[in-house]
VOKE-23837 format. One record per residue (C-alpha): residue in three letters; x, y, z; residue number from 1. Coordinates in nm, 4 decimals. Example, Ala and Ser with C-alpha at 12.3 -4.5 7.8 and 13.67 -1.06 7.14 Angstrom:
! VOKE-23837
+-----+----------+----------+----------+-----+
:  aa :        X :        Y :        Z :   i :
+-----+----------+----------+----------+-----+
: ala :   1.2300 :  -0.4500 :   0.7800 :   1 :
: ser :   1.3670 :  -0.1060 :   0.7140 :   2 :
+-----+----------+----------+----------+-----+
//
This chain:
! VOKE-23837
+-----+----------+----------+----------+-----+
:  aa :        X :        Y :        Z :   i :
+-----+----------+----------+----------+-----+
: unk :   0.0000 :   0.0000 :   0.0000 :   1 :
: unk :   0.2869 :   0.2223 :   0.0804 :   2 :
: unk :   0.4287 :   0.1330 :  -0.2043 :   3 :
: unk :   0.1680 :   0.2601 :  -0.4596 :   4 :
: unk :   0.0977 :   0.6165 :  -0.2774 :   5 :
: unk :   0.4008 :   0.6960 :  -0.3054 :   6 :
: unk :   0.3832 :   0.5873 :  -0.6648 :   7 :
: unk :   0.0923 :   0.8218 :  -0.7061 :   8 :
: unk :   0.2131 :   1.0773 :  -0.5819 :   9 :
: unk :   0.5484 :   1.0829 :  -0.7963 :  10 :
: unk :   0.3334 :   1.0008 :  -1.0584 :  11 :
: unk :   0.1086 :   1.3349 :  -1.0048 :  12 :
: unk :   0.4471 :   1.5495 :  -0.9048 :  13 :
: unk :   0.5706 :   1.4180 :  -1.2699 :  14 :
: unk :   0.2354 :   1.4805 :  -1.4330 :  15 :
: unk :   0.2500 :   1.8532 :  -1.2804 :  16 :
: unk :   0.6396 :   1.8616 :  -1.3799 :  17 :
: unk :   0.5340 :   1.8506 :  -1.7897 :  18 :
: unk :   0.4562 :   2.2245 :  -1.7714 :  19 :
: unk :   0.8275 :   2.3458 :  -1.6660 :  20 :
: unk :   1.0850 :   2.0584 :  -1.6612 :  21 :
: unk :   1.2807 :   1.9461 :  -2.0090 :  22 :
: unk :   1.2280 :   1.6147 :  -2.1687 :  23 :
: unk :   1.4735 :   1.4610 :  -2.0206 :  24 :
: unk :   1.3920 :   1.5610 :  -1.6591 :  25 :
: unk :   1.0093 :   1.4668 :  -1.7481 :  26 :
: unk :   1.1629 :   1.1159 :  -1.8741 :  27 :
: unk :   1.3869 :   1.0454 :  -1.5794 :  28 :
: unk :   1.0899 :   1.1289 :  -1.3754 :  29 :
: unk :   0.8305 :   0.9152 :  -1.5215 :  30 :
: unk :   1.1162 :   0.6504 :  -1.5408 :  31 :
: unk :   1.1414 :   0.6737 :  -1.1524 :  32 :
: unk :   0.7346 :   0.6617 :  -1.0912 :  33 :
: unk :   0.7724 :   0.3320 :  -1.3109 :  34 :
: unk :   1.0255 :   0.1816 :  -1.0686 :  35 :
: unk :   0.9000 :   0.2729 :  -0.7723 :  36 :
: unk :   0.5364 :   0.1309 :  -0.8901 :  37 :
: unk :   0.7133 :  -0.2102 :  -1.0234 :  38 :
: unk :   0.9190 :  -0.2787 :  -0.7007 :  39 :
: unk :   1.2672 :  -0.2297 :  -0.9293 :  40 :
: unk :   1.5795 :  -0.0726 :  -0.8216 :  41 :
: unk :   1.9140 :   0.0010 :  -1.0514 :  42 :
: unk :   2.2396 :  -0.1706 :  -1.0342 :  43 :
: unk :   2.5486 :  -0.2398 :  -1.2494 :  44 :
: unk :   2.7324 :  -0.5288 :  -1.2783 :  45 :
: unk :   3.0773 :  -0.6126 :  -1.4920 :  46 :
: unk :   3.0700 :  -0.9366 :  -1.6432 :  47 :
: unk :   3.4085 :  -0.9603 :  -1.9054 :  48 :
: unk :   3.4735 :  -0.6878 :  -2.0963 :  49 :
: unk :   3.1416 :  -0.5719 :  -1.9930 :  50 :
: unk :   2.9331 :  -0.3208 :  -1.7856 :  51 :
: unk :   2.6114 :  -0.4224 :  -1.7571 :  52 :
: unk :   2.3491 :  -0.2389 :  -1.6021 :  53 :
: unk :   2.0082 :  -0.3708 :  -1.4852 :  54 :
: unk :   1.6761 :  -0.2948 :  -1.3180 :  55 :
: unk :   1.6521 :  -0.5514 :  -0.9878 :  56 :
: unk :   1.3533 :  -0.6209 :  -0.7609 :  57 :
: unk :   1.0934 :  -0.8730 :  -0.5413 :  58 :
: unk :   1.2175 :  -1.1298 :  -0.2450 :  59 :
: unk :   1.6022 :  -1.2733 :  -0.3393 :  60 :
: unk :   1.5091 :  -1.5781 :  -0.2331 :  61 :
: unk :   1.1741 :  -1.5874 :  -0.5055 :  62 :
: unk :   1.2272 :  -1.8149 :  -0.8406 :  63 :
: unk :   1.3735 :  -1.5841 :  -1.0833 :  64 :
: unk :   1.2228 :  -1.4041 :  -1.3803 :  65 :
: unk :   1.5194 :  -1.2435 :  -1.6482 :  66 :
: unk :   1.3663 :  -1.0246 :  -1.8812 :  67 :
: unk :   1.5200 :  -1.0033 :  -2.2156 :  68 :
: unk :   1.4309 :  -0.6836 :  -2.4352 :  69 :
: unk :   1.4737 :  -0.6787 :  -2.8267 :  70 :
: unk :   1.6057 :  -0.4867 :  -3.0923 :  71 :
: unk :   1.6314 :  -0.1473 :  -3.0276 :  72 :
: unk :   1.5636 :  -0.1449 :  -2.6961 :  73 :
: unk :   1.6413 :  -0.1325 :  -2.3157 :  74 :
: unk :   1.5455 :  -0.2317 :  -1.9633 :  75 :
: unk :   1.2588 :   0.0029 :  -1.9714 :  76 :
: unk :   1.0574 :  -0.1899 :  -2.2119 :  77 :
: unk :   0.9566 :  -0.4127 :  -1.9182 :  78 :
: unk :   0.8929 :  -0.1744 :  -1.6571 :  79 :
: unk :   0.4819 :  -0.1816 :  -1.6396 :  80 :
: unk :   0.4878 :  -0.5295 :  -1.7046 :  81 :
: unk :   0.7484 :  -0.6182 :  -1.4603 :  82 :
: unk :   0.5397 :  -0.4837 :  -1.1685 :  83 :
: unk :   0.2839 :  -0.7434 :  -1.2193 :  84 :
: unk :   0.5585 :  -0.9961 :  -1.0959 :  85 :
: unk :   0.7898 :  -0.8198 :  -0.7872 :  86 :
: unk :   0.5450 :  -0.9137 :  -0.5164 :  87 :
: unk :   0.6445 :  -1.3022 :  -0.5576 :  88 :
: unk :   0.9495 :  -1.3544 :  -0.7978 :  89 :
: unk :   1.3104 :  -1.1932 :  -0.8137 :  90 :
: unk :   1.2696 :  -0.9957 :  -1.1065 :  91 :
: unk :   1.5906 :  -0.8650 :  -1.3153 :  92 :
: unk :   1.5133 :  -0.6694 :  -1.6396 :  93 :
: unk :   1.8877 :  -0.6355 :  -1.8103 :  94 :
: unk :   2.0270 :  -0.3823 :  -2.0555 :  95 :
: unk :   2.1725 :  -0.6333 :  -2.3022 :  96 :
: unk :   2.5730 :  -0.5728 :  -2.4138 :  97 :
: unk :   2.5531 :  -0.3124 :  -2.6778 :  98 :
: unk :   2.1796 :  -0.1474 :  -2.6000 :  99 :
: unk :   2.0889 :   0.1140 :  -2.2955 : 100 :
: unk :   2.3355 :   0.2175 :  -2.0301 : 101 :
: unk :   2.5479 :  -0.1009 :  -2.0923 : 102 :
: unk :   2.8819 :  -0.0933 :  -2.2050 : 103 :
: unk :   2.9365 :  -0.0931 :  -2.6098 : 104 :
: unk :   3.2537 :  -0.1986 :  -2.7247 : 105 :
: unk :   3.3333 :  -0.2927 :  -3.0793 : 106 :
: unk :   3.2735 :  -0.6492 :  -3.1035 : 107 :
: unk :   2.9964 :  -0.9159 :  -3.2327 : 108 :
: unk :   2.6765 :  -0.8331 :  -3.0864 : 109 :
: unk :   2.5578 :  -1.1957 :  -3.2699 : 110 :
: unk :   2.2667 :  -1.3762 :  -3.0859 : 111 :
: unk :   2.4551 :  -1.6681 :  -2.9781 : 112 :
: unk :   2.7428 :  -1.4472 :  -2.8300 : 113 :
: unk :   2.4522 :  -1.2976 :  -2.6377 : 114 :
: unk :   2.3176 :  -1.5536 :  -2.5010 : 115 :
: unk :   2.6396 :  -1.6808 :  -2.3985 : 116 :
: unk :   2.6719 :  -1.3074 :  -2.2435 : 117 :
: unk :   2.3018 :  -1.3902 :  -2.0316 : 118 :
: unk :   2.4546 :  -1.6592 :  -1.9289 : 119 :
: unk :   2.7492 :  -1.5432 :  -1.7402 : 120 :
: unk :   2.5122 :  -1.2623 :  -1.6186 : 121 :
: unk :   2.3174 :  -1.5428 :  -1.4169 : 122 :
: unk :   2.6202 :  -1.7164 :  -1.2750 : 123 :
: unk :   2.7832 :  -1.3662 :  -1.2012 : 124 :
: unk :   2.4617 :  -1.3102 :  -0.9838 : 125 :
: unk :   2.4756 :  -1.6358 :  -0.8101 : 126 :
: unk :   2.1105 :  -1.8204 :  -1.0479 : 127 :
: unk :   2.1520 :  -2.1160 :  -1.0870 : 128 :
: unk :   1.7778 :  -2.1623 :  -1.2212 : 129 :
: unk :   1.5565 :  -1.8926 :  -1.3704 : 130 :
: unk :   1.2584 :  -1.8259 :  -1.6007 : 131 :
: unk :   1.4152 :  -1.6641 :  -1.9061 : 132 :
: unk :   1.1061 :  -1.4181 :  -2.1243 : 133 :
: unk :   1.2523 :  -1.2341 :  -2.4172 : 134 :
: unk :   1.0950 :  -1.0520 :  -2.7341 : 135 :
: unk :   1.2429 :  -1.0413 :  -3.0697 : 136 :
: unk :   1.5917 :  -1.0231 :  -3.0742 : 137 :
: unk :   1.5667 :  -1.1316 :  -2.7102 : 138 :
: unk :   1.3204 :  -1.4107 :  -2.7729 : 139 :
: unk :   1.5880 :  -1.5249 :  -2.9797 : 140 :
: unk :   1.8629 :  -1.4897 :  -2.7419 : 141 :
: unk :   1.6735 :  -1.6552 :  -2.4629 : 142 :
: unk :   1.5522 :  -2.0075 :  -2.6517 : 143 :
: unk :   1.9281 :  -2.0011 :  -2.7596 : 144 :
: unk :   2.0385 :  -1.9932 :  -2.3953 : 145 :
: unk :   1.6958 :  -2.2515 :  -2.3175 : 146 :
: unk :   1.8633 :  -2.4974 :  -2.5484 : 147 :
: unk :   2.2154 :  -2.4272 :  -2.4737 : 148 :
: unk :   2.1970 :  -2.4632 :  -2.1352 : 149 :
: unk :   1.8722 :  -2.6557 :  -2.0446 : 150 :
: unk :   1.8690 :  -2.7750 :  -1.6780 : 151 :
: unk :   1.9273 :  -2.4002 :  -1.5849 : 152 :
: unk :   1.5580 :  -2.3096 :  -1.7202 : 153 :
: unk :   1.2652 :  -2.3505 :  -1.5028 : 154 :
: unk :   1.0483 :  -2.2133 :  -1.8279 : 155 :
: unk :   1.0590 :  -2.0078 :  -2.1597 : 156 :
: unk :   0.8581 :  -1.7537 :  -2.3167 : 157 :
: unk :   0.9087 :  -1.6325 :  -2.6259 : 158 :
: unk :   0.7189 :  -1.2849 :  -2.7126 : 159 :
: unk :   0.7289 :  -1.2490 :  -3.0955 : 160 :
: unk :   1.0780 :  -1.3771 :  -3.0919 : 161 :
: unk :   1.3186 :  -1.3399 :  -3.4107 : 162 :
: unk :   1.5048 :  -1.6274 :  -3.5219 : 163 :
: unk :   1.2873 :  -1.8556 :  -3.7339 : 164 :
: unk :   1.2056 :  -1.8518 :  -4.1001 : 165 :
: unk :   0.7671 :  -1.8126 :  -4.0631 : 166 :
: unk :   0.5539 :  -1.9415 :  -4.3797 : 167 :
: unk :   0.4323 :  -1.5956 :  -4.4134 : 168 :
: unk :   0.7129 :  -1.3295 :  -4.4529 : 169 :
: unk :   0.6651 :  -1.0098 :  -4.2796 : 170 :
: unk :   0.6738 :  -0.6458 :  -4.3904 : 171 :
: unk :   0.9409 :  -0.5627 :  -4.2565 : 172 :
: unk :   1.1735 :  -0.8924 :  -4.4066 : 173 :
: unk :   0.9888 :  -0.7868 :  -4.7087 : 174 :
: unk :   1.1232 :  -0.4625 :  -4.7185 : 175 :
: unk :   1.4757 :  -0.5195 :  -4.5916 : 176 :
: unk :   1.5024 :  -0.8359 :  -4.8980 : 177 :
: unk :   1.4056 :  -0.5213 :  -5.1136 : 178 :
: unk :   1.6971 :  -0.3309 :  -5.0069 : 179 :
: unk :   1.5016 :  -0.0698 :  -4.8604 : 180 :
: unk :   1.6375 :   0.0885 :  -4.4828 : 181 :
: unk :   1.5304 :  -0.1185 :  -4.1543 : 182 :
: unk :   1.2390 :   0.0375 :  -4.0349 : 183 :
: unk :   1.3455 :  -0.0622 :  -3.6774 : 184 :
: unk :   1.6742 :   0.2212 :  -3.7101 : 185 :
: unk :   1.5478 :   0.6221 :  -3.6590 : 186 :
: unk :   1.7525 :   0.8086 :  -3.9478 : 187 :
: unk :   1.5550 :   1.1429 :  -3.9508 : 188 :
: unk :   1.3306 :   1.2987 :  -3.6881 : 189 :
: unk :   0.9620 :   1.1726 :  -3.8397 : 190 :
: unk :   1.1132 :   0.8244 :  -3.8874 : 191 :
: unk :   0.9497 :   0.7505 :  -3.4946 : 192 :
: unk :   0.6290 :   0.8531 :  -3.5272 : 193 :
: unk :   0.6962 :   0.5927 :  -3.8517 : 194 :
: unk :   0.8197 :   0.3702 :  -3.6004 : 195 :
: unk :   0.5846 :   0.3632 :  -3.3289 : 196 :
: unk :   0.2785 :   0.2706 :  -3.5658 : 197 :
: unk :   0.5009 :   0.0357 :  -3.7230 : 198 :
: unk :   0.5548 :  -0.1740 :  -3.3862 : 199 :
: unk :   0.2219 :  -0.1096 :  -3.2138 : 200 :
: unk :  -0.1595 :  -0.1360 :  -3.3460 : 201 :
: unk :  -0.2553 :   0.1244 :  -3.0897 : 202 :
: unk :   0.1069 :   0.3499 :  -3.0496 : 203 :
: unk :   0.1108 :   0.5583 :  -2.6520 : 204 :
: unk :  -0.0138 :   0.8928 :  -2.6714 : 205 :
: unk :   0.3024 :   1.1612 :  -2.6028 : 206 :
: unk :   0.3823 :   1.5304 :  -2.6344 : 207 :
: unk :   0.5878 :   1.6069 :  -2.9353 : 208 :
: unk :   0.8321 :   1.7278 :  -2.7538 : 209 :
: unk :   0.8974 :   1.3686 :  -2.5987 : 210 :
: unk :   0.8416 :   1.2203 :  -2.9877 : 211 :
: unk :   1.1442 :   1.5136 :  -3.0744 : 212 :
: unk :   1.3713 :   1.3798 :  -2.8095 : 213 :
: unk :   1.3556 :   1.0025 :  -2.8265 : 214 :
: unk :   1.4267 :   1.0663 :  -3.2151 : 215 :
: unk :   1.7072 :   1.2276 :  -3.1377 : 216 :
: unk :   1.8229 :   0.9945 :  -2.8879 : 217 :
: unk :   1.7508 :   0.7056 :  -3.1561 : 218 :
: unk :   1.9144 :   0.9247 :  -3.4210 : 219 :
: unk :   2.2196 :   0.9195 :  -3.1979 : 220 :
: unk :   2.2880 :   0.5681 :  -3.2198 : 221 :
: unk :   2.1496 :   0.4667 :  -3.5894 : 222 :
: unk :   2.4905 :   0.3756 :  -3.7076 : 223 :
: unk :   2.5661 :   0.1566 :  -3.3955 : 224 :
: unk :   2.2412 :   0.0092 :  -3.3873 : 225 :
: unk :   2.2925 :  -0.0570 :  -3.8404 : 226 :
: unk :   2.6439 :  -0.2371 :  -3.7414 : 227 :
: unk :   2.4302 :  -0.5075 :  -3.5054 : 228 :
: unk :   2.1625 :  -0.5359 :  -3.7174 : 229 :
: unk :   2.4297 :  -0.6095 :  -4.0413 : 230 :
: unk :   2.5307 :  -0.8639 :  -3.7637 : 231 :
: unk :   2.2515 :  -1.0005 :  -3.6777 : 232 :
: unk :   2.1759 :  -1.0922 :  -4.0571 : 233 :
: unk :   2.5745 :  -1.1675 :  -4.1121 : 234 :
: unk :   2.5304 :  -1.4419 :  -3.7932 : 235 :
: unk :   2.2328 :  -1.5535 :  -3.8047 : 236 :
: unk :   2.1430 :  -1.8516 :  -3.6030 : 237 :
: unk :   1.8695 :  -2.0705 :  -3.6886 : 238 :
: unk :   1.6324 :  -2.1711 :  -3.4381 : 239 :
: unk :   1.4794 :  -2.4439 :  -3.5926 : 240 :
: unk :   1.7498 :  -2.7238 :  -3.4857 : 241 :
: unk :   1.7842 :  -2.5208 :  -3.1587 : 242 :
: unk :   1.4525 :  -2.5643 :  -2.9852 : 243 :
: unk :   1.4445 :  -2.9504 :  -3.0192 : 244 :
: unk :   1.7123 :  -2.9230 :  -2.7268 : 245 :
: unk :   1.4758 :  -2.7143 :  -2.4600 : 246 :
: unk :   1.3155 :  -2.9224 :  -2.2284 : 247 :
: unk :   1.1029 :  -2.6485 :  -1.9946 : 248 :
: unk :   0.7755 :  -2.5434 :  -2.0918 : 249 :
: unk :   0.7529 :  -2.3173 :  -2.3405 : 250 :
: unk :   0.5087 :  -2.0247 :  -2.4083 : 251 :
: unk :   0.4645 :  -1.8529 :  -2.7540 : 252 :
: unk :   0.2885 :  -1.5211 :  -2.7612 : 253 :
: unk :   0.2342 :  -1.3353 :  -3.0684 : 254 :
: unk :   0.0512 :  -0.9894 :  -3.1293 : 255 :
: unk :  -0.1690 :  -1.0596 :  -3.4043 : 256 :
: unk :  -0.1053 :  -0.7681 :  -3.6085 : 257 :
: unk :   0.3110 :  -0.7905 :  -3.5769 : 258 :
: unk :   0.4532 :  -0.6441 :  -3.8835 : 259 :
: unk :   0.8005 :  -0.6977 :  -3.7616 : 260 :
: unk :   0.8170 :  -1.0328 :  -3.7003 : 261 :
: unk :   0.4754 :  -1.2274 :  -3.8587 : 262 :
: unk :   0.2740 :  -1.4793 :  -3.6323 : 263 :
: unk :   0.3007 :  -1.7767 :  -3.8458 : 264 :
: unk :   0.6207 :  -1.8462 :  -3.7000 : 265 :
: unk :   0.4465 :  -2.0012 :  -3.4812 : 266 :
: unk :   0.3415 :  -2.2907 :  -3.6683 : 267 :
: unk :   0.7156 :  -2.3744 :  -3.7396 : 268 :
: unk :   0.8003 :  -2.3497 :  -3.3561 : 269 :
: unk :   0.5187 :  -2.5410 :  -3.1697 : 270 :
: unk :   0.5907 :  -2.8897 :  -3.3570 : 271 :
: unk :   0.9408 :  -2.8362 :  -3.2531 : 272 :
: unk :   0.9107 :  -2.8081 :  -2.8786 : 273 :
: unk :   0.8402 :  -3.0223 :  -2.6296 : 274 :
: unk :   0.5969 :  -2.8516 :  -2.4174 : 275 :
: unk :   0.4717 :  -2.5653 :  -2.6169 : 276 :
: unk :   0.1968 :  -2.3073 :  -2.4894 : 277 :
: unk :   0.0366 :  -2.0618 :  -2.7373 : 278 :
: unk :  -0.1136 :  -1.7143 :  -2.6963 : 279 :
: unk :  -0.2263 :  -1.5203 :  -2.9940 : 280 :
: unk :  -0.2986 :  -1.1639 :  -2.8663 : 281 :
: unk :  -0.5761 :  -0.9993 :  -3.0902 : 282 :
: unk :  -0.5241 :  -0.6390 :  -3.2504 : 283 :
: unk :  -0.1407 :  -0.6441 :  -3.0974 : 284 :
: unk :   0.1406 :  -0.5574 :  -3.2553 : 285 :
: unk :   0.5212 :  -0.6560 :  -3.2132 : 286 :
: unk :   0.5684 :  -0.5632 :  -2.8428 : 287 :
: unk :   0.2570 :  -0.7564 :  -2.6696 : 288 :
: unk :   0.4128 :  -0.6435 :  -2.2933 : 289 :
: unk :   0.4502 :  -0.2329 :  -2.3707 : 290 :
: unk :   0.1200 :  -0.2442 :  -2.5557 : 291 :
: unk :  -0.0964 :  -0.4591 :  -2.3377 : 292 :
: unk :   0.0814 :  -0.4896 :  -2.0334 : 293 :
: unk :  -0.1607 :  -0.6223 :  -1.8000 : 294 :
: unk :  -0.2993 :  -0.8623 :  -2.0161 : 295 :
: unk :   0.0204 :  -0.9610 :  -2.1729 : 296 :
: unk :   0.1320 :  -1.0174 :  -1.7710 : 297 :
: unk :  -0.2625 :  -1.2452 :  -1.6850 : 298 :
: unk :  -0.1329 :  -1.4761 :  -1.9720 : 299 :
: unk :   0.2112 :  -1.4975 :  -1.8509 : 300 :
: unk :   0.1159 :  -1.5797 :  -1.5077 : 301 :
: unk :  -0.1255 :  -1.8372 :  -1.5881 : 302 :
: unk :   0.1718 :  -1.9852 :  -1.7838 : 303 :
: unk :   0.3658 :  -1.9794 :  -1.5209 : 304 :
: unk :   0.1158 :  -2.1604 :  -1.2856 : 305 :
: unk :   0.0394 :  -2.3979 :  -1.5681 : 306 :
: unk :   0.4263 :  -2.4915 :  -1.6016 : 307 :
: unk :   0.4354 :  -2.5902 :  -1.2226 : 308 :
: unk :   0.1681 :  -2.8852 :  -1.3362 : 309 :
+-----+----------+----------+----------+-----+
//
């Protein structure tokens, strides 16, 4: 109870804040209302050559829930969903190497280097055993880590998770075969508002000003973010022999309407598993948990309870 007045009353100090403070005040703000409300505190970590910073919260001696973010994106893309799960598991939401406030050095930023990354993550933290979620790029880098490393995963869920060749191609593979740019990267200020309606069926309502500065921010790291994707393509690891090898229980969620990453890759996954779960979220998009969080987190849970038999 204590916890969520003082959420709402950051939340209304940051609502009152939009009139006076810069973008990046008002973000850091509303960034702080969102952890307080999910339970999550920051931290930093080194792991190799690597600083890696993530979001921590919920009893240390709960099961553990790592939440992998995708393409693009950072340890913030889990915030309103992660709240829904502080009150009875350890929750860690993780900056992968090369995306957020974790360290960037010049090196392969190739899914299966990544997952090798998570990996070390977990053992630098003392998990032995953890539930691994990821979407896209981090779907992909958590059933590699699922298969790679098997008794360490209580479950898997995959939300809209790269790595498999669907029957239907989406709009975006369709546009990056043509040669045209990724739609994912921000190369000129209107490019997010492109973006936003290209990831979500229903984008969030924000002040231009906020549109203005997370293109710029985006902007910032387009040629960084073009080098992993040319990676990404350059290394690309096939899931389709991998998930054979995962023994937990498995959940596939899919928005519907995902023009990233198209929903029939589900029926090339679910034959492949051996204890597949599937959720197909209606008039969703490619990032179920930012667009739908609650209901993205009711079909998680009752995954989770299902998985314990």
């Amino acid at each position: 109870m204590k916890k969520l007045l003082l959420g709402i009353v950051l939340l209304l100090a940051a609502t009152a804040a939009t009139l006076y403070l810069s973008p990046t005040t008002l973000i850091a703000a509303a960034q702080l209302v969102e952890r307080q409300m999910a339970g999550l505190s920051t931290h930093d970590i080194q792991v190799g050559e690597f600083n890696i910073r993530y979001y921590e919260g919920g009893p240390a001696d709960g099961e553990t829930i790592l939440m992998l973010h995708g393409f693009g994106g950072n340890r913030d893309t889990w915030l309103r969903f992660a709240r829904h799960f502080t009150q009875r598991y350890h929750v860690i939401a993780m900056d992968l190497p090369g995306f957020g406030e974790s360290s960037k050095p010049d090196t392969s930023y190739d899914v299966a280097s990544q997952a090798e990354r998570v990996h070390a993550l977990a053992k630098a933290l003392g998990i032995q055993k953890l539930h691994l979620i990821g979407n896209s790029m981090g779907g992909h880098i958590a059933a590699l880590y699922a298969a790679r490393h098997p008794d360490d995963v209580l479950s898997l869920a995959l939300l809209n998770n790269a790595g498999v060749s669907s029957p239907t191609k989406s709009e975006m593979f369709q546009r990056v075969q043509r040669g045209e740019p990724n739609p994912l990267v921000v190369r000129k200020p209107e490019d997010f508002d492109a973006l936003m309606h290209f990831i979500f069926v229903t984008p969030p309502e924000m002040p231009e000003s906020l549109k203005r500065h997370f293109a710029e921010q985006s902007m910032a790291n387009r040629e960084h973010y073009d080098h992993i994707f040319a990676q990404l393509r350059a290394q690309y690891v096939p899931l389709e022999p991998e998930l054979p090898k995962i023994q937990a229980p498995t959940l596939l969620l899919w928005g519907d309407q995902d023009r990233v990453l198209d929903v029939s890759s589900i029926e090339v996954m679910k034959p492949l598993l051996k204890k597949p779960s599937v959720v197909i979220m209606k008039d969703c998009g490619h990032v179920p948990m930012l667009e739908r969080p609650e209901e993205t987190a009711q079909h998680y849970q009752a995954f989770l309870d299902a998985s314990r038999g």
